[in-house]
C-alpha positions in Angstrom: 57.9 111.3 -168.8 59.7 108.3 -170.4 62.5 108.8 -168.0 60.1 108.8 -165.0 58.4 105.5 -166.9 61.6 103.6 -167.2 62.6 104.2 -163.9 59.1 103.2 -162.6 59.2 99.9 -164.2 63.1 99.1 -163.5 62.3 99.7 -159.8 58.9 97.4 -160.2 61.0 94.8 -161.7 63.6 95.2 -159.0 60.7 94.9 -156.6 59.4 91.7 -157.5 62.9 90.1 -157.9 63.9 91.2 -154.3 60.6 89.6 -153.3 61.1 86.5 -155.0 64.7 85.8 -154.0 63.1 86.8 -150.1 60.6 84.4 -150.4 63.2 81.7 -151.2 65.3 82.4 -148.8 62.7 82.3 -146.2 61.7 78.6 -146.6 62.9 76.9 -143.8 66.2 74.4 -143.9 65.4 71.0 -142.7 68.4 69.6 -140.7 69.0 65.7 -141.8 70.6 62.8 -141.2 71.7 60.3 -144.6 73.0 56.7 -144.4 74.2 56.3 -148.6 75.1 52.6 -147.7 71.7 50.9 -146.4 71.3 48.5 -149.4 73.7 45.5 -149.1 74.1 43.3 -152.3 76.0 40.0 -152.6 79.5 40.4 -153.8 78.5 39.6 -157.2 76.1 41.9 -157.9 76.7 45.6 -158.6 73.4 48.0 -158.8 73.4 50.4 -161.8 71.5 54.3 -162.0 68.7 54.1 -159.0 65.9 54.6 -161.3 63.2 53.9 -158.7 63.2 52.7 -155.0 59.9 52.1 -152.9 59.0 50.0 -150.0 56.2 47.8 -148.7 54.0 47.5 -145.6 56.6 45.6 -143.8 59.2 47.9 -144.8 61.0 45.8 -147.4 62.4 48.4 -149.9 62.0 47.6 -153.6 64.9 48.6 -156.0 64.3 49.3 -159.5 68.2 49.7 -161.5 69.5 50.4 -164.9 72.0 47.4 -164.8 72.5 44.1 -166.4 72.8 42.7 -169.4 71.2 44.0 -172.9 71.1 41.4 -175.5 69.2 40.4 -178.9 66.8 37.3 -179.2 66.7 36.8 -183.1 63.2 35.5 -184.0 61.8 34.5 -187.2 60.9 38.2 -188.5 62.6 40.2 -186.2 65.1 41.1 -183.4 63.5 41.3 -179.9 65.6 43.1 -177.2 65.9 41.8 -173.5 68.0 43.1 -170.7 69.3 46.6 -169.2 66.9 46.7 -165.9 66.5 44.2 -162.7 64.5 44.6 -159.8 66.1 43.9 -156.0 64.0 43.2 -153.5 65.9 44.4 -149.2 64.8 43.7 -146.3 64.1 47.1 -143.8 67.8 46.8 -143.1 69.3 46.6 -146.4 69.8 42.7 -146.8 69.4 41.6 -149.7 66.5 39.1 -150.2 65.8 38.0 -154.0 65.7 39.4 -157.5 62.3 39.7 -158.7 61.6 38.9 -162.9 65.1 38.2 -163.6 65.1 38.0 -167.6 61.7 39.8 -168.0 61.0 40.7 -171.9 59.7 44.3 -170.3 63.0 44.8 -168.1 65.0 47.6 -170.7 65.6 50.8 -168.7 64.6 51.2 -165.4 62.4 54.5 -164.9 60.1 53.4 -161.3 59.1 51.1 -159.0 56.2 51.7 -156.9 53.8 49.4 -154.1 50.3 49.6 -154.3 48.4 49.4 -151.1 48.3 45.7 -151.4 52.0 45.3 -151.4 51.6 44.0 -155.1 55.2 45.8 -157.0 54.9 48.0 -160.2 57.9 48.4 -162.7 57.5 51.5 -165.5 59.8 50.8 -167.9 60.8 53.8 -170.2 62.7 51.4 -173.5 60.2 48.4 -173.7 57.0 51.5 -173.0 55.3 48.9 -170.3 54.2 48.9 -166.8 54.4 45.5 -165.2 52.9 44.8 -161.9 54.1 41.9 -159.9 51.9 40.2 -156.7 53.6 40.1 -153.7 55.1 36.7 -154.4 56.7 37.9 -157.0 54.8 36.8 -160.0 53.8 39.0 -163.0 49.9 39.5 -163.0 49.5 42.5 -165.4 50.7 44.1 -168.3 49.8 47.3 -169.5 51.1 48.3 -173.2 52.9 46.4 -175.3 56.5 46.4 -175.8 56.9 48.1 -180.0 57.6 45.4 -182.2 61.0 47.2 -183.6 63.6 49.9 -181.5 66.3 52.0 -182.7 69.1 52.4 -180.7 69.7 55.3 -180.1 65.9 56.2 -179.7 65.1 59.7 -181.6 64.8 62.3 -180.1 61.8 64.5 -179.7 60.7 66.6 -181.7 60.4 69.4 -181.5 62.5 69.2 -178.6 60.7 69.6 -174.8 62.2 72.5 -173.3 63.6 73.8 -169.5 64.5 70.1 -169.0 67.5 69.2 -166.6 68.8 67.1 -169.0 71.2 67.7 -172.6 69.4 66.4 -175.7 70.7 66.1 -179.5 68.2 67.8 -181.7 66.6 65.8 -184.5 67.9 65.9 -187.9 66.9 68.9 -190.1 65.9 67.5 -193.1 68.4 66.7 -196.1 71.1 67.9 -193.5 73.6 66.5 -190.8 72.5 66.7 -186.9 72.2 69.8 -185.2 73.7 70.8 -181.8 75.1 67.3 -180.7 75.6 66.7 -177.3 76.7 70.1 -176.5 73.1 71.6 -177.1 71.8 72.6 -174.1 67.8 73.4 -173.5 66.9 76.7 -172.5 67.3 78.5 -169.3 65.9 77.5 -166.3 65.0 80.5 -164.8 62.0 82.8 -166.1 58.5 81.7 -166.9 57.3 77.9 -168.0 58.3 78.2 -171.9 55.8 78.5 -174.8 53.5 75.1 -175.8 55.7 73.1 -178.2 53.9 71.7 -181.1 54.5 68.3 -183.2 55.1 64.8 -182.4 56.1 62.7 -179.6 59.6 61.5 -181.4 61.9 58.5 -179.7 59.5 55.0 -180.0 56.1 53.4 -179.6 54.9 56.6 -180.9 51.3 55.8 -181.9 48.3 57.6 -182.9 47.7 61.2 -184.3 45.6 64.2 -183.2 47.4 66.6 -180.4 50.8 66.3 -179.9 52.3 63.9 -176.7 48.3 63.0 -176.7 48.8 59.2 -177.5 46.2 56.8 -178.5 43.5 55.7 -176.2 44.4 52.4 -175.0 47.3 51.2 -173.5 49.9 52.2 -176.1 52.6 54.1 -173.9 55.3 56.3 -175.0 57.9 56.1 -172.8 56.2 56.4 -169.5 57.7 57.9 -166.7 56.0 56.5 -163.3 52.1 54.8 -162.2 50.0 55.6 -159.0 46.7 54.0 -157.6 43.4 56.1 -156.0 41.2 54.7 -153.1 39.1 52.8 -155.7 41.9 51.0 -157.0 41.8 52.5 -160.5 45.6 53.2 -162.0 47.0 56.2 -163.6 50.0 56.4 -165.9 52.2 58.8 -166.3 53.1 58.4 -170.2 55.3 61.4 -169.9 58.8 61.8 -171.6 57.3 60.2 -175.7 54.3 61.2 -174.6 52.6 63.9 -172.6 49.7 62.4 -170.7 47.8 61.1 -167.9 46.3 57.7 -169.0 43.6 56.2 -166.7 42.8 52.4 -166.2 40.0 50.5 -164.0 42.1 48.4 -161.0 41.3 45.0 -163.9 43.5 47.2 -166.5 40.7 48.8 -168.5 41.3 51.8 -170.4 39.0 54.9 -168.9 40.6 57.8 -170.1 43.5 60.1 -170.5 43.9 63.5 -170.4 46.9 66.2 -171.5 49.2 66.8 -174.4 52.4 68.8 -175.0 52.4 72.9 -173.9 52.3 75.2 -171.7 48.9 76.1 -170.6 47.3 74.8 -167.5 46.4 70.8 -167.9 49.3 70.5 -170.6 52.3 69.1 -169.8 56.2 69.4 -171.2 57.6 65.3 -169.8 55.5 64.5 -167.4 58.2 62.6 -164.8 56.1 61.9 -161.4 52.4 61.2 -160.7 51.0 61.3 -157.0 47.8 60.6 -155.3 46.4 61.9 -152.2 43.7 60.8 -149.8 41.2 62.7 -151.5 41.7 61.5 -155.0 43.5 64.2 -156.3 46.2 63.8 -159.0 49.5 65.6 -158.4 51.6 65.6 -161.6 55.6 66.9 -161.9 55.5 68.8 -165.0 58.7 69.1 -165.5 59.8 71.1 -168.8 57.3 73.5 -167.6 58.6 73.8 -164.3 55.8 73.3 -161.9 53.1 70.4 -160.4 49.7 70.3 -161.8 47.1 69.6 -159.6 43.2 67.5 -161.1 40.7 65.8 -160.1 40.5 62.1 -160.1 38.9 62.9 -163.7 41.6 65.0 -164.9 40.0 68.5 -164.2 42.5 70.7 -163.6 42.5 72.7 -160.1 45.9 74.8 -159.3 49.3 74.3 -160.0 52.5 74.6 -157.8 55.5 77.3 -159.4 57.4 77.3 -156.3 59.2 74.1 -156.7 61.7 74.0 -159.0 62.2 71.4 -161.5 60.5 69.1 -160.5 62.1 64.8 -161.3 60.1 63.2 -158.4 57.3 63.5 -156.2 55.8 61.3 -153.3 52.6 62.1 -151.0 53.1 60.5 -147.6 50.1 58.2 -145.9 48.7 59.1 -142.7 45.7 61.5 -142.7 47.5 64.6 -142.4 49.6 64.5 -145.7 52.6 66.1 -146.9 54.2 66.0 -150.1 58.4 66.1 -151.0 59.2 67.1 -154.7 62.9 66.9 -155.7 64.2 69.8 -157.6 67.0 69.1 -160.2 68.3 72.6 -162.4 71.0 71.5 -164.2 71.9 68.4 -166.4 74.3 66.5 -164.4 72.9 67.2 -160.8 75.9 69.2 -159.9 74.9 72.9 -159.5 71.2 73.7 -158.5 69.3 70.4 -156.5 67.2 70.2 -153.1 64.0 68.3 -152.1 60.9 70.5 -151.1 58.7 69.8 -148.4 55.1 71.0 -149.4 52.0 71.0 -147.8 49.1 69.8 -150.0 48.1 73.6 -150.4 51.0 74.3 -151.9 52.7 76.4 -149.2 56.4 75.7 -149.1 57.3 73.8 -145.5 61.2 73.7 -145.8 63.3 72.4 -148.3 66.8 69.6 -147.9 70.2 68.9 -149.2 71.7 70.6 -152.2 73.8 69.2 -155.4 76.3 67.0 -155.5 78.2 63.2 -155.0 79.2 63.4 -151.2 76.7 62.1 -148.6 74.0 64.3 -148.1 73.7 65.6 -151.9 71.7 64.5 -154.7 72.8 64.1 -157.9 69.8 63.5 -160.2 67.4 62.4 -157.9 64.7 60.1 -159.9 62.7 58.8 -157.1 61.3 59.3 -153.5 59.9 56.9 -151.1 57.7 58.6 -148.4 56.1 56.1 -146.6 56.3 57.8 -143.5 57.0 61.9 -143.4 60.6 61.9 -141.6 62.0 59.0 -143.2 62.4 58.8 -146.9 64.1 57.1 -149.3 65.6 58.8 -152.2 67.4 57.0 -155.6 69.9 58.9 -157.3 70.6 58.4 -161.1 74.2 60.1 -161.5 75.8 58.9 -157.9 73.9 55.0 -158.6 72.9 55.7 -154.9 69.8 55.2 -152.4 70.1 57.6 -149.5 67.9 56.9 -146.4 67.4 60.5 -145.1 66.1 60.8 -141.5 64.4 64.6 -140.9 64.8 66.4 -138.2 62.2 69.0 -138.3 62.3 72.1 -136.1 59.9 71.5 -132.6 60.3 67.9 -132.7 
């Protein structure tokens, strides 16, 4: 009898793996075209990791890079940092135009750029914990958190550690002893299901406030957000997702409303939160990506479904039009070299085809951070590890 038992379970298993590995393999491959070379900058000027790229209604494309400059303004009482991140502005041919908030206090390390409907620009800056959002002429006109009053360098780590993350981290200290792991320490596997809630505090800086952990403090006190979107009404949400673990919500003047999420595993918590995108309808699609899936709320943070068939997800745009679609870039590994494609996903979650795989040659992604979708065959995708934007052109079968 527990013979015939363990056979009935090995075959079970079997069962559902076969079916799991068929229903991969039957998403269909989306034949593309890339041009890696569209942005031209002058000769002196060299873009860094393309943390964020987005365009306008005109088609101007936005370019948010870790490069520059980092340096220390020594005030009366303390050191104040400056540098790291600057933000390109092309025209829909890749010529340059301008660089927008050269020398801003909040430009550290470039994380996303997005453009609200009104073509006003949004920086999320991950080091100084701000969102800035410039006005179409270039000009700051809002500033959401502030940037901490003191940094270290290197930041801390979390702790405890987020896990199935595509990236190596260096475990915190244990206490009264040297460093564990080092860069060598590599998070869990990425197969299997999303891992167990984590517990205890958000680590790195701008940490602030107690209660859950990666809950934050209500306000405007970020944690090393991770990207910002907009509803029909105007109101913003931020994604306060790698210090942190939360959706924070703001009135279009900047007024805190809410926030919602903390760090685990269970439905409407999140392990990094690294995208944030907003449909027609008002609903909230968030890459949760230590947990390996998108969460799907309400415009009130009421969660509704969630998407496991994705990956790992490091991005994630919605496209406009009234019949929307939405891509998610999937990144496995640590340096974007082994396991990487973009999904194409309807908004019910039904896998449309999938793109590209890993790597550094044309028509690969290595560490793909963002996704402009502005239209559904054309995107624009920044790359972290190949300091890249590719401008793909779909070719979807029937059309």
């Amino acid at each position: 009898m527990r013979r015939s038992l363990l056979v009935l379970l090995t075959g079970a298993a079997l069962a559902c793996g076969s079916a799991f590995v068929s229903a991969q393999l039957a998403v269909p491959e989306i034949a593309f075209d890339s041009a890696p070379d569209l942005l031209k900058f002058p000769d002196n000027i060299h873009p860094g990791e393309a943390a964020g790229v987005a365009t306008n209604s005109k088609g101007d494309i936005f370019l948010y890079t870790r490069t520059g400059n980092p340096y220390l303004t020594l005030g009366t009482s303390r050191a104040v940092s400056h540098g790291g991140a600057r933000l390109f502005q092309f025209d829909r041919t890749g010529k340059y135009i301008r660089e927008i908030g050269q020398g801003a206090y909040g430009f550290l390390q470039a994380q996303q750029v997005r453009v609200d409907p009104q073509d006003n620009v949004w920086i999320v800056d991950q080091m100084s914990t701000q969102v800035i959002k410039f006005d179409p002429n270039g000009r700051v006109s809002m500033v959401l958190s502030r940037k901490p009053e003191a940094m270290r360098v290197p930041a801390l780590p979390l702790d405890p550690l987020a896990t199935g993350l595509p990236i190596v981290q260096t475990p915190p200290a244990p206490p009264g002893g040297a460093p564990g792991g080092g860069r060598g320490a590599e998070p869990p596997g990425r197969g299997g299901p999303p891992p167990a809630a984590a517990g205890g505090g958000g680590g790195g800086f701008g940490g602030r406030g107690g209660g859950l952990p990666g809950a934050g403090a209500e306000g405007e006190s970020f944690n090393r957000p991770t990207d910002v979107a907009w509803d029909k009404a105007g109101n913003i949400y931020v994604a306060d997702g790698y210090g942190n673990a939360r959706i924070a919500k703001y009135e279009p003047t900047g007024k805190y409303i809410k926030s919602w999420g903390s760090r685990g595993a269970a439905p409407g918590l999140f392990n990094v939160v690294h995208g944030i995108a907003i449909d027609n309808a008002g609903n909230v699609y968030v890459a949760d990506e230590g947990n390996r899936r998108v969460q799907v709320f309400d415009s009130n943070g009421t969660f509704k479904t969630q998407w496991l068939n994705v990956g790992t997800p490091t991005a994630i745009c919605i496209t406009n039009g009234p019949t929307q679609v939405a891509y998610v870039a999937h990144t496995g590994d640590p340096d974007g070299m082994e396991d990487a494609a973009i999904y194409k996903v309807g908004l019910d979650g039904k896998l449309l085809g999938k793109f590209g795989r890993a790597g550094k040659e044309v028509k690969q992604f290595n560490l793909v951070n963002s996704i402009d979708c502005r239209t559904e065959n054309e995107l624009l995708v920044g790359e972290l590890g190949s300091w890249r934007v590719q401008k793909l052109t779909l070719k979807p079968a029937g059309k």
